[in-house]
Rosetta silent file (secondary structure, phi, psi, omega in degrees, C-alpha in Angstrom):
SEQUENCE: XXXXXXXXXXXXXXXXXXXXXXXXXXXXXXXXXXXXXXXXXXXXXXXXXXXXXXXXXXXXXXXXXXXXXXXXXXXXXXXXXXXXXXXXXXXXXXXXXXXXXXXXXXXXXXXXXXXXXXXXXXXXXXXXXXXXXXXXXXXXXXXXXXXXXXXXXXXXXXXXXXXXXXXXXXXXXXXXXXXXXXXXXXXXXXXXXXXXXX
SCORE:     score description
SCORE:     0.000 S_00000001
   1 L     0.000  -21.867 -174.694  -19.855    4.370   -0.073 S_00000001
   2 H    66.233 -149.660  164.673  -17.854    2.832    2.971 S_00000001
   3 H   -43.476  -46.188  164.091  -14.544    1.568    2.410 S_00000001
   4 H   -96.589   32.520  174.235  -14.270    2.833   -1.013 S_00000001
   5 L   -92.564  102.272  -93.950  -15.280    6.212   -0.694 S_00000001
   6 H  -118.019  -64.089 -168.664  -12.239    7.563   -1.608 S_00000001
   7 H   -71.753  -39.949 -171.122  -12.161   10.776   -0.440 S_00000001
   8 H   -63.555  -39.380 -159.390  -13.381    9.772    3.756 S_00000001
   9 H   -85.360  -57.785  161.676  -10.648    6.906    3.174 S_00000001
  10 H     3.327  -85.628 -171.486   -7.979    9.428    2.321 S_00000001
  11 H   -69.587  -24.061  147.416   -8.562   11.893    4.334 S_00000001
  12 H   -35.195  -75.444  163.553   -8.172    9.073    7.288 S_00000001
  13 H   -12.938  -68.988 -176.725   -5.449    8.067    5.591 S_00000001
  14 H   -29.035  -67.580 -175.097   -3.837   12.092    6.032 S_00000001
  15 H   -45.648  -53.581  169.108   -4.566   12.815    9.212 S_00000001
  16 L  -116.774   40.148  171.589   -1.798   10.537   10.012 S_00000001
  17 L  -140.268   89.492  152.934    0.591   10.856    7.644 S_00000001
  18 L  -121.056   -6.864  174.304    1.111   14.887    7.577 S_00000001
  19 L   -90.150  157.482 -166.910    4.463   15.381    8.480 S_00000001
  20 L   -85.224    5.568  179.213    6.836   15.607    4.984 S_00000001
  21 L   -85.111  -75.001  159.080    9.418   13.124    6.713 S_00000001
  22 H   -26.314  -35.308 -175.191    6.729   10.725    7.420 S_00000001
  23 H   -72.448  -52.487 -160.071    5.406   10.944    4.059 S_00000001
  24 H   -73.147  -32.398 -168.095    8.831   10.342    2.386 S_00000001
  25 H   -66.639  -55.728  171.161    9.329    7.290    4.936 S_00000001
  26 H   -36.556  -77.296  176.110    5.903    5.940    3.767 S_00000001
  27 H   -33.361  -33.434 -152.427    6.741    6.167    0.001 S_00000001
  28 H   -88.209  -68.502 -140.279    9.930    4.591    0.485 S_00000001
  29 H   -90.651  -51.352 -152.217    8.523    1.561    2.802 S_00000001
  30 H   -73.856  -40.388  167.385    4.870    0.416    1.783 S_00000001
  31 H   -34.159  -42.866 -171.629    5.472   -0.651   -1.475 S_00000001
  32 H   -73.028  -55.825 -165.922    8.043   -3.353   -0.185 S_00000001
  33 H   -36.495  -77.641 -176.260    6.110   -4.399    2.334 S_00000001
  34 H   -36.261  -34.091 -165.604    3.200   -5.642   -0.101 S_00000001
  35 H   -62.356  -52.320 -149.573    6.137   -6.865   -2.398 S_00000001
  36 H   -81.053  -15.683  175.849    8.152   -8.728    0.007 S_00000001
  37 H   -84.194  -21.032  176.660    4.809  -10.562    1.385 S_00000001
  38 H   -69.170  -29.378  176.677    3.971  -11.087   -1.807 S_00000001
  39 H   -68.912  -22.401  175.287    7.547  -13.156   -2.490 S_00000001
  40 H   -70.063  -62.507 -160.492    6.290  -15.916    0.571 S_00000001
  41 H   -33.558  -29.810 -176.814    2.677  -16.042   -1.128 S_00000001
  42 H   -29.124  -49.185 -145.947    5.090  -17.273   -3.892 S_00000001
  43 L   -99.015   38.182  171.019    5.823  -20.648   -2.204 S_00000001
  44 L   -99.976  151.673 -173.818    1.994  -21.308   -2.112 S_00000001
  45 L   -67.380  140.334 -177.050    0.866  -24.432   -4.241 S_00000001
  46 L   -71.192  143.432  175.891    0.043  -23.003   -7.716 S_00000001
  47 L   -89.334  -42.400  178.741   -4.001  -23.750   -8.669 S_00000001
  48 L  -172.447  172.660  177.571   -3.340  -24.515  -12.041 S_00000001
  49 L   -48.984  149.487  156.028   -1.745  -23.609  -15.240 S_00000001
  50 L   -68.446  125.459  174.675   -2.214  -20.379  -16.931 S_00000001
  51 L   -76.106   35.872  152.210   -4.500  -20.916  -19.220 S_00000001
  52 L  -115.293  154.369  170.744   -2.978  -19.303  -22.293 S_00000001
  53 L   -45.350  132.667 -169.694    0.038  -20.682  -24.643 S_00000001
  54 L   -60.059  161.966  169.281    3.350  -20.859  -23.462 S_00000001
  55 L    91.920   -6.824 -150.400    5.210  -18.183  -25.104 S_00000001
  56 L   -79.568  -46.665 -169.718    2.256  -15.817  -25.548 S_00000001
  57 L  -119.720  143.489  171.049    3.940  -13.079  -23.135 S_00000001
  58 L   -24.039  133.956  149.986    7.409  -12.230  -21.818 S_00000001
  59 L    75.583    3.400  154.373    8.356  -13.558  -18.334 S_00000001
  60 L   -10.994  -52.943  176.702    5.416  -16.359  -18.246 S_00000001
  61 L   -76.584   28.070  179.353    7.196  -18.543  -16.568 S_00000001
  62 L  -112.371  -68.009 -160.597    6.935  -16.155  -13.489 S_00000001
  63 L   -62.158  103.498 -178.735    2.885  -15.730  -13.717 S_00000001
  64 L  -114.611  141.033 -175.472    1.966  -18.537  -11.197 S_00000001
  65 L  -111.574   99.652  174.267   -1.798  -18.306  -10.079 S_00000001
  66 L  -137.120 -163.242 -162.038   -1.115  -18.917   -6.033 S_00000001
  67 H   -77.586  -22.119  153.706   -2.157  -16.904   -3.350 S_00000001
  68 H   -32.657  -50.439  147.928    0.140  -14.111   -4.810 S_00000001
  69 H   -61.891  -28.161  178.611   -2.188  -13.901   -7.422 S_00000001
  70 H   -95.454   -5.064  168.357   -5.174  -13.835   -5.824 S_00000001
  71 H   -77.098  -71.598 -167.887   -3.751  -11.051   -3.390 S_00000001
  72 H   -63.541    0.110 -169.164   -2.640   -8.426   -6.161 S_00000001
  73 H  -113.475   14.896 -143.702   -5.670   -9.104   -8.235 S_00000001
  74 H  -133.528  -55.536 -178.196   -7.859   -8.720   -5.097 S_00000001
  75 H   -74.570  -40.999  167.181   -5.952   -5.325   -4.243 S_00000001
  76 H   -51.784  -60.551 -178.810   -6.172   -4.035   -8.009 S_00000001
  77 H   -55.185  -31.721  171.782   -9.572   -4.417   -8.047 S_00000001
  78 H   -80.037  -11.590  167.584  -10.383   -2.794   -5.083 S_00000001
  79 H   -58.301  -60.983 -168.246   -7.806    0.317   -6.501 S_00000001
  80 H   -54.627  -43.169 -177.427   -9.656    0.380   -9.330 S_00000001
  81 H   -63.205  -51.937  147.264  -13.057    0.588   -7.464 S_00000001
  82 H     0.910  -86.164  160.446  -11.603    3.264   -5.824 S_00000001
  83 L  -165.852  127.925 -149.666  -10.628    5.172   -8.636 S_00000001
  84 H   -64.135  -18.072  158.444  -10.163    4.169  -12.083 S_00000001
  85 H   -58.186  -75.060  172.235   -7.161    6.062  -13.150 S_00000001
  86 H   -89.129    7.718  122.744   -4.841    5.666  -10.516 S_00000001
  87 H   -18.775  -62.691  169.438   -6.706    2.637   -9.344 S_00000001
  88 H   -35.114  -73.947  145.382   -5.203    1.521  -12.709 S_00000001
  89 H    -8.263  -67.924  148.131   -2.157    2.424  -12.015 S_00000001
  90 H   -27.915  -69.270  176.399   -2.253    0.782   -8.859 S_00000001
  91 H   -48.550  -67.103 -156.654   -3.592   -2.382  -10.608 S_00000001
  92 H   -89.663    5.858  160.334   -1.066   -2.731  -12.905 S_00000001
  93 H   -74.893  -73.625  133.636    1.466   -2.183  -10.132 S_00000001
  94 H     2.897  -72.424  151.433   -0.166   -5.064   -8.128 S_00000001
  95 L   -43.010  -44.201 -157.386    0.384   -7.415  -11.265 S_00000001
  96 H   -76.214  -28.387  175.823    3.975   -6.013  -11.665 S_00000001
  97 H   -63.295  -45.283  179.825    4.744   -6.942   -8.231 S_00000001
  98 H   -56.120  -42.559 -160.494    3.142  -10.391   -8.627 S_00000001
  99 H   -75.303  -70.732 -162.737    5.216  -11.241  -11.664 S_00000001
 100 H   -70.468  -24.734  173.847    8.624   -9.920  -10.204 S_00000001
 101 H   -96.210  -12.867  161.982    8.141  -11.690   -6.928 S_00000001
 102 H   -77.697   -9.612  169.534    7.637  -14.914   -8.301 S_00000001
 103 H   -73.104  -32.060 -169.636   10.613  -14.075  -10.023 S_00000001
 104 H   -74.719  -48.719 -133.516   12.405  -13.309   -6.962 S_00000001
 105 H   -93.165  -10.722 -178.452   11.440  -16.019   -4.845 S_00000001
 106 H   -76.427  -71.624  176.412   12.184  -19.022   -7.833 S_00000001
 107 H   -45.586  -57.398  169.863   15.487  -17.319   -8.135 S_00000001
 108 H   -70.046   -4.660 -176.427   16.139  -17.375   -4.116 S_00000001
 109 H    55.293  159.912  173.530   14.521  -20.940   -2.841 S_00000001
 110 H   -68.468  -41.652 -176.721   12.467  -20.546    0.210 S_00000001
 111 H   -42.377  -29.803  161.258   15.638  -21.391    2.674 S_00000001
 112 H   -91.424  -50.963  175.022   16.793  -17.875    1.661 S_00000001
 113 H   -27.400  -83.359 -164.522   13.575  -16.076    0.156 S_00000001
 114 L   -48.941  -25.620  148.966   12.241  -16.064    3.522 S_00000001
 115 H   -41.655  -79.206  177.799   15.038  -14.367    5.356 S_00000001
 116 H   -25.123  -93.303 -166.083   15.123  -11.460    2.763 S_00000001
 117 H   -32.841  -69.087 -178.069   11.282  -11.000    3.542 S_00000001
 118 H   -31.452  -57.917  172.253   11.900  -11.000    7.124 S_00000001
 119 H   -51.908  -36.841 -179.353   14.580   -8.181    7.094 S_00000001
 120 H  -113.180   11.058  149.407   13.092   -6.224    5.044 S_00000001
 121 H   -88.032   14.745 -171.034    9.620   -6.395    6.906 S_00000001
 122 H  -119.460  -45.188 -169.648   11.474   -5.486    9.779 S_00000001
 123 H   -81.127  -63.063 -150.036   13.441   -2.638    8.176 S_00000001
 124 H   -72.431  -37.282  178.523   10.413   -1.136    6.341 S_00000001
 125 H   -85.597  -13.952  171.636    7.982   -1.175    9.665 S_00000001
 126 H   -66.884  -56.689 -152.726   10.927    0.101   12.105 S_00000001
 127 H   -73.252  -31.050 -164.082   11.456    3.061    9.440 S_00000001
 128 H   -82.898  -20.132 -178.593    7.250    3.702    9.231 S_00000001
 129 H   -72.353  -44.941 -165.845    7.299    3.440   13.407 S_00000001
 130 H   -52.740  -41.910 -159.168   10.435    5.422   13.209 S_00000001
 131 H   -73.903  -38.559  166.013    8.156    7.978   11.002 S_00000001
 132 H   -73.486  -30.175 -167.788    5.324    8.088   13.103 S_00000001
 133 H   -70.340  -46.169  145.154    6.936    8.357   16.479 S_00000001
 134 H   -56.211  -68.924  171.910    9.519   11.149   15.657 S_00000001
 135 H   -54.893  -67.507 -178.840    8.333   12.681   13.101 S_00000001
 136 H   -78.817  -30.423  175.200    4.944   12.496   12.926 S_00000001
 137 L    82.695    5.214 -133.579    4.314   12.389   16.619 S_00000001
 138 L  -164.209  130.161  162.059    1.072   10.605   16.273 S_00000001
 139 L   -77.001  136.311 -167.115    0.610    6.274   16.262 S_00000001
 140 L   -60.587  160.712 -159.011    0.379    4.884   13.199 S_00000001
 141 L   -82.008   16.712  174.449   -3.099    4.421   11.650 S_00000001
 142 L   -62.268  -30.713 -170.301   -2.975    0.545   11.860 S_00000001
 143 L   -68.706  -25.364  176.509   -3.924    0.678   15.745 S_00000001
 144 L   -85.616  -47.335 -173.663   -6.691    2.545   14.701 S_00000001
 145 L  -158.047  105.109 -171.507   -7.583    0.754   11.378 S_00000001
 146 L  -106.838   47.886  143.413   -5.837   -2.324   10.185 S_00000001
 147 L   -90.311  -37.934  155.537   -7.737   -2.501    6.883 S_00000001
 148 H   -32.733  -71.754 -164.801   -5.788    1.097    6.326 S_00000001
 149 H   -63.938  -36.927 -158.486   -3.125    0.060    6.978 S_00000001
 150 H   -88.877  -77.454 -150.830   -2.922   -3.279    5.269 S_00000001
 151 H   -95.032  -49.868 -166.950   -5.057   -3.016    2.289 S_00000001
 152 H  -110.291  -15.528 -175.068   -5.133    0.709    1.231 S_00000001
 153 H   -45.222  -19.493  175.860   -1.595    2.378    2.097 S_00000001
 154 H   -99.467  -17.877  150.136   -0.028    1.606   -1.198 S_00000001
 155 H   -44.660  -64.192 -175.421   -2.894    3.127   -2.796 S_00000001
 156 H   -77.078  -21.104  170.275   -2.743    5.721   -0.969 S_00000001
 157 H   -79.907   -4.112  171.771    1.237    6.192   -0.965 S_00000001
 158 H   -85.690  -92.379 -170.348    0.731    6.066   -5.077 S_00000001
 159 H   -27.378  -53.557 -177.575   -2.324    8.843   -5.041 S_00000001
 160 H   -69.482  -29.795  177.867   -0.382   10.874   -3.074 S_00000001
 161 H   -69.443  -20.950  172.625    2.618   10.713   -4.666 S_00000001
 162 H   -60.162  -80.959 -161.235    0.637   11.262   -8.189 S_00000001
 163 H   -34.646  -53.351 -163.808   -0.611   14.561   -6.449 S_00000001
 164 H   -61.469  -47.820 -171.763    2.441   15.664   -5.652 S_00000001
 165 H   -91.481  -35.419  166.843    4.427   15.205   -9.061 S_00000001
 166 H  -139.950   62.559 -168.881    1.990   15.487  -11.450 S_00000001
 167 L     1.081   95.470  149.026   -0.912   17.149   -9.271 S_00000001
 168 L   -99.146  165.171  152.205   -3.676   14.737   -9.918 S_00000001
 169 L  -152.693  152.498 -143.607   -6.912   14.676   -8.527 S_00000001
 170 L   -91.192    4.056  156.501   -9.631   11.610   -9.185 S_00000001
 171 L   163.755  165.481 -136.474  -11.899   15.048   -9.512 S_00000001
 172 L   -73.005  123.866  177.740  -12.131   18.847   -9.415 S_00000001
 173 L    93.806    6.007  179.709  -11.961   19.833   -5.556 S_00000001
 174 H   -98.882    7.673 -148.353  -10.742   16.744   -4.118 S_00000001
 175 H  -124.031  -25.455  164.177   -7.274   17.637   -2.967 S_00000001
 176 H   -74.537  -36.329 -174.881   -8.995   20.715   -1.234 S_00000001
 177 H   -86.762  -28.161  179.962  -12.159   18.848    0.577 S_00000001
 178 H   -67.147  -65.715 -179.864   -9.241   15.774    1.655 S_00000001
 179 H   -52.962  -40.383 -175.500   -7.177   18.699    3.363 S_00000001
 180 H   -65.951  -57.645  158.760   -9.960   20.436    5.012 S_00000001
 181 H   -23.671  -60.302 -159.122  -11.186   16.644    6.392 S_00000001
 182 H   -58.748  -39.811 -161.082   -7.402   16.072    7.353 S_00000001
 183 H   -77.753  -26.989  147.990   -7.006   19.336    9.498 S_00000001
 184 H   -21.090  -65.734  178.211  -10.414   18.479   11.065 S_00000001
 185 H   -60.724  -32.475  160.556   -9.029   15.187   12.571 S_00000001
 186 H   -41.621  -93.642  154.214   -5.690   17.010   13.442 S_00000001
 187 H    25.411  -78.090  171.816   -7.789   19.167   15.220 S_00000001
 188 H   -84.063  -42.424  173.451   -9.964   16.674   17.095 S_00000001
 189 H   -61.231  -43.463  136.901   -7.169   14.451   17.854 S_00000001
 190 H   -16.119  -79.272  168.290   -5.243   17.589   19.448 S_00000001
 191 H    -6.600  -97.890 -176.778   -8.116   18.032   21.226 S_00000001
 192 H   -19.229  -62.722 -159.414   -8.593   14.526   22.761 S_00000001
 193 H   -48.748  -30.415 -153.210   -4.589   14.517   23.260 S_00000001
 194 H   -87.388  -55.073 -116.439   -4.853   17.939   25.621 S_00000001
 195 H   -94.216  -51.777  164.426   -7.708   16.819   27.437 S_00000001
 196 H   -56.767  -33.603 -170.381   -6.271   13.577   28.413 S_00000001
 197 L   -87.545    1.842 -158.023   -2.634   15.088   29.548 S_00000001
 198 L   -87.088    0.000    0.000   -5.174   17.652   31.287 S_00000001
């Protein structure tokens, strides 16, 4: 399965996000991050009209098909391949983001737009360095894998948070086979760590 095998990708995923600080820092911060990159993609030339009638849905004038679009419909689909529930989920988060940031960035001009986006890629990656470095104790898993990092973390800060509140799992035994994987890596990474300070 590779990249989307879901459970391997996860449990990656875990290993370095296990402390409950970390976690909550993560929830808080990846979502903007995708958002606020998504408000620059804004100011990309639009490929053409939507092709449906004005009027047919609320908030229209927002859905511009620029590289905004082709990013969130690029990450839904790979959620979805993932897993199709909260893939869905995902998906239609993806969209909602797309929508709202062309909303954003039409309402702010670029001369401002881009400042916001700066600050608050700056605040939201200080707070996840903040999370690994204190907290977690461990370097975040971009250094390791910046497809992780990039491309599945808001997936994965939605699945987990799904787990948590209203304990899903994308099937019977995965929230138990993810954990055993995680404390594996823990484990081995322990390892490594004593052997080097050795």
């Amino acid at each position: 399965m590779g990249a989307i095998d879901l459970e391997k990708q996860f449990a990656f995923y875990g290993a370095y996000h296990s402390d409950k600080t970390n976690i909550l820092i993560h929830t808080i911060f990846v979502w903007p991050i995708f958002f606020t990159a998504l408000v620059l993609e804004s100011f990309t030339p639009a490929f053409g009209p939507l092709p449906i009638a004005p009027g047919t849905f609320p908030f229209q004038e927002y859905m511009v098909l620029n590289m905004g679009f082709v990013t969130a419909v690029l990450y839904a689909l790979f959620y979805i391949m993932m897993d199709k529930k909260a893939g869905t989920i995902a998906g239609v988060i993806c969209l909602l983001c797309w929508v709202s940031s062309n909303a954003l960035a039409q309402r702010l001009g670029f001369s401002l737009a881009w400042k916001v986006v700066l600050v608050s890629q700056l605040v939201c990656w200080t707070g996840q360095f903040i999370g690994h470095g204190v907290f977690e104790k461990r370097a975040p898993a971009l250094l390791d894998n910046l497809v992780q990092a990039f491309l599945m973390a808001p997936f994965f800060v939605l699945l987990e948070t799904l787990q948590k509140f209203c304990n899903y799992e994308p099937y019977p035994g995965f929230k138990k086979s993810v954990q055993a994987k995680v404390q594996a890596n823990i484990k081995e990474w322990r390892l490594k760590k004593q052997k080097k300070s050795a």
